[in-house]
One Martini backbone bead per residue (centre of mass of N, CA, C, O) as a GRO file, in nm:
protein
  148
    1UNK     BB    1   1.700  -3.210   2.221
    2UNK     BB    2   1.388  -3.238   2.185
    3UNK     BB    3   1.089  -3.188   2.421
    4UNK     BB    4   0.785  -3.267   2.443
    5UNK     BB    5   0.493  -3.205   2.530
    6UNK     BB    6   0.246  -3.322   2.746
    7UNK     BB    7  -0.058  -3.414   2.713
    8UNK     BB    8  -0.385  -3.386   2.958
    9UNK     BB    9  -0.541  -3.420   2.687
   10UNK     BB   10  -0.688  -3.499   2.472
   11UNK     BB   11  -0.905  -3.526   2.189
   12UNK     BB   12  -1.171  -3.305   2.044
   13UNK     BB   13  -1.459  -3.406   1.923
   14UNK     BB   14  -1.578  -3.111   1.859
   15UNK     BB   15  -1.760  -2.882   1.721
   16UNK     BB   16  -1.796  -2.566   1.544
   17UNK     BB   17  -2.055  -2.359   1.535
   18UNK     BB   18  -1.988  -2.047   1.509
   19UNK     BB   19  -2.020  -2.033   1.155
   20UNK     BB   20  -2.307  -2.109   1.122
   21UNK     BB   21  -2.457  -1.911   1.274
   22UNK     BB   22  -2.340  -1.678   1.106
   23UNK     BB   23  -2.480  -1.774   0.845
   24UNK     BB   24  -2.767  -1.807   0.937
   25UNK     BB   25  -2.816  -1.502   1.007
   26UNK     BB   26  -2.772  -1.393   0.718
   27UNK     BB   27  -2.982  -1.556   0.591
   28UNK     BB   28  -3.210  -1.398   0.748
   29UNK     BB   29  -3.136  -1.128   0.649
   30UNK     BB   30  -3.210  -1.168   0.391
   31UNK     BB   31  -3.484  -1.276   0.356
   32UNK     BB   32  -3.630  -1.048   0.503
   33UNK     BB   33  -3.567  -0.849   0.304
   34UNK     BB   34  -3.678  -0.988   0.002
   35UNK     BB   35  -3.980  -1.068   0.108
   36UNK     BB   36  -4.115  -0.814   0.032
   37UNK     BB   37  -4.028  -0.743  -0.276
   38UNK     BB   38  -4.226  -1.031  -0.371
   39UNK     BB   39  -4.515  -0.926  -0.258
   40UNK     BB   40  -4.624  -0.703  -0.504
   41UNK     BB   41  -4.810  -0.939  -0.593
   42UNK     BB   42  -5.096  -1.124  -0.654
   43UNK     BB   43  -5.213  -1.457  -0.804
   44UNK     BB   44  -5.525  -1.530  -0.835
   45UNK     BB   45  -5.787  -1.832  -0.872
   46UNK     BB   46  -6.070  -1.858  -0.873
   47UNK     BB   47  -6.332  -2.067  -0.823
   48UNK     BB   48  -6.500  -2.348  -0.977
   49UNK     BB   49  -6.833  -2.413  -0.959
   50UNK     BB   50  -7.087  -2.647  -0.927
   51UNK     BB   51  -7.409  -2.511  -0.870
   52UNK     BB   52  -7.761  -2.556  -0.743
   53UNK     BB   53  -7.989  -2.411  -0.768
   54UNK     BB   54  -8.261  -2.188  -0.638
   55UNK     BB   55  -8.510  -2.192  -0.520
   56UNK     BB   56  -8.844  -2.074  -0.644
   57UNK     BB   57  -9.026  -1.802  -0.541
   58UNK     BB   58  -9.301  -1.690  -0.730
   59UNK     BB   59  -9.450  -1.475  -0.509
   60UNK     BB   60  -9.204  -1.355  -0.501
   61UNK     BB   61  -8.994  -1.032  -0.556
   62UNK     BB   62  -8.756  -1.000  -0.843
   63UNK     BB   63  -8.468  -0.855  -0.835
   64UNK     BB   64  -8.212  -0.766  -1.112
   65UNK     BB   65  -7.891  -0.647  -1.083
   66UNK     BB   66  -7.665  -0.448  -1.295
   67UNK     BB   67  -7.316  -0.441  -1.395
   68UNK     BB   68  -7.139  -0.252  -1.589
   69UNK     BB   69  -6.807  -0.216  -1.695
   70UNK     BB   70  -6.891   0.107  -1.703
   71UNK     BB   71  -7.078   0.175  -1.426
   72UNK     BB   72  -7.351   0.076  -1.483
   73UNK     BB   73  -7.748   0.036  -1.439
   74UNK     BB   74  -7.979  -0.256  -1.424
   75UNK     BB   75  -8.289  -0.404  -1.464
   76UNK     BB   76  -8.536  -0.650  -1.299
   77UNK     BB   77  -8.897  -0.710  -1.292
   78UNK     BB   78  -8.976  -0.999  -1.107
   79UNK     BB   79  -9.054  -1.348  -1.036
   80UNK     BB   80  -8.753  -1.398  -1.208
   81UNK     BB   81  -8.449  -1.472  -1.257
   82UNK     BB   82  -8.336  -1.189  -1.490
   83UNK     BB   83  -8.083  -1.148  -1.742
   84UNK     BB   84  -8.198  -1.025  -2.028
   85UNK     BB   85  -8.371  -0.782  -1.969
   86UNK     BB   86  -8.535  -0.455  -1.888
   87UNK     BB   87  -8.677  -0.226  -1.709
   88UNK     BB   88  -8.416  -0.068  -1.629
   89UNK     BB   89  -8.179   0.229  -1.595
   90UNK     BB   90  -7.870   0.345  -1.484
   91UNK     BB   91  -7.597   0.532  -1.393
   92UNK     BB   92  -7.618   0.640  -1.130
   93UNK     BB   93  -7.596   0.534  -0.795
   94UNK     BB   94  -7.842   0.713  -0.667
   95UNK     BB   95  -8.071   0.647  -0.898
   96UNK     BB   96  -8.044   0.333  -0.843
   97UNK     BB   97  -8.153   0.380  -0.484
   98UNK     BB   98  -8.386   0.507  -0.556
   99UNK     BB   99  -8.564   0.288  -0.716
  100UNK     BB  100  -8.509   0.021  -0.546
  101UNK     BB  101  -8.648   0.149  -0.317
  102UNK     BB  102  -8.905   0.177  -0.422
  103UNK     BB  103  -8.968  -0.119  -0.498
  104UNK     BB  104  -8.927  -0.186  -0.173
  105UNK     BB  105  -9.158  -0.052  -0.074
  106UNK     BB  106  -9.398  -0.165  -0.209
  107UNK     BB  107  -9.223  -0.455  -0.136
  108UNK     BB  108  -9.096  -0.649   0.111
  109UNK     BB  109  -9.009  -0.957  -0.022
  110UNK     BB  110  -8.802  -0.844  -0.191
  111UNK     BB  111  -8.540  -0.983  -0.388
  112UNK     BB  112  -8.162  -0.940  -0.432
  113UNK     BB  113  -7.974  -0.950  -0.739
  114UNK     BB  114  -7.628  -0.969  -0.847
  115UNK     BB  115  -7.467  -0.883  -1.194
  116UNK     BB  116  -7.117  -0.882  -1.284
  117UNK     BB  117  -6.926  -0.784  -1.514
  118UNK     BB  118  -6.609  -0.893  -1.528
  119UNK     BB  119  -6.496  -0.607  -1.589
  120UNK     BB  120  -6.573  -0.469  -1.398
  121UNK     BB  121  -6.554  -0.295  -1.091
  122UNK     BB  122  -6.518  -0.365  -0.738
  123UNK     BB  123  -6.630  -0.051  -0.664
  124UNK     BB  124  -6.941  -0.074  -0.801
  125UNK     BB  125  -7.030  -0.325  -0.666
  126UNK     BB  126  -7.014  -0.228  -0.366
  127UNK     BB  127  -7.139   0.010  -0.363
  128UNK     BB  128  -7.447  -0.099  -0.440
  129UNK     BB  129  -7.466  -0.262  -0.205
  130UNK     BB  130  -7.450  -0.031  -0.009
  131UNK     BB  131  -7.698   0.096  -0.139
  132UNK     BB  132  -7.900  -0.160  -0.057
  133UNK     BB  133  -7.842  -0.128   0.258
  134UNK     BB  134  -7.951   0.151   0.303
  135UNK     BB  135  -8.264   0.064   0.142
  136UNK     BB  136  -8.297  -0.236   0.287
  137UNK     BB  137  -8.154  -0.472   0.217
  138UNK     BB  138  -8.072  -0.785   0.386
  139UNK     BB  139  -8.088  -0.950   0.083
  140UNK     BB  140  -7.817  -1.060  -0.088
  141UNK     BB  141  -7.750  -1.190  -0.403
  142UNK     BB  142  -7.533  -1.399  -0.633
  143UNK     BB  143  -7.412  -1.393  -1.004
  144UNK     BB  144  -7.361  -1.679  -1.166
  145UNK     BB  145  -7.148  -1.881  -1.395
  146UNK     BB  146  -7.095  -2.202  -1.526
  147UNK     BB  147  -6.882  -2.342  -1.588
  148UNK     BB  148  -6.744  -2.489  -1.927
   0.00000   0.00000   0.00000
């Protein structure tokens, strides 16, 4: 007849985590791989927000600049923020910070807004905006058109 041997200690209640561990560590390491290439297009949507025109002095003299789809400019010049006319017009960007300068040479206190069509390119728009910093403009306004 067998004799069992008798255990000096009880039954272990506690559990082994070391598999949990380990498929941690898997699942870290695939996340970490996987999640750079779910990031190569970011889309966002910008914000529409309805507010309230800006005080309009009079007195001062008042640039709007457009942006063309196509990357040409054209402006207005007057009292009044004004979208629909054209005082002027140029295709390259350096002939639009000549004749800019020289408006703003004229009048010190010229405000100068730039409005740019939708489907602009994003390096168009900020070019002129430097070549508008270059040409001494400080303050400078963008136009925006009321959600509908």
């Amino acid at each position: 007849m067998l004799i069992r041997p008798q255990r000096k200690h009880g039954p272990k209640a506690e559990m082994n985590v070391v598999p949990y561990i380990d498929v941690m560590l898997v699942l870290l390491v695939i996340f970490m791989v996987t999640a750079p290439m779910l990031t190569q297009g970011v889309k966002i949507e910008l914000p529409k927000v309805a507010s309230q025109a800006l005080a309009n002095d009079t007195r001062k003299q008042i640039v709007t600049l457009s942006v063309k789809a196509e990357g040409g400019y054209y402006w207005n010049v007057g009292g009044e923020l004004d979208t629909r006319s054209t005082t002027d017009s140029a295709v390259e960007l350096d002939e639009m910070s000549a004749r800019i300068t020289q408006i703003i040479a004229e009048r010190s206190d010229t405000e100068v807004y730039i409005r740019a069509d939708k489907d602009a390119q994003y390096a168009s728009v900020v070019a002129a905006m430097a070549a508008l910093q270059r040409s001494g403009v400080s303050n400078l306004g963008l136009v925006t058109e009321a959600p509908q």
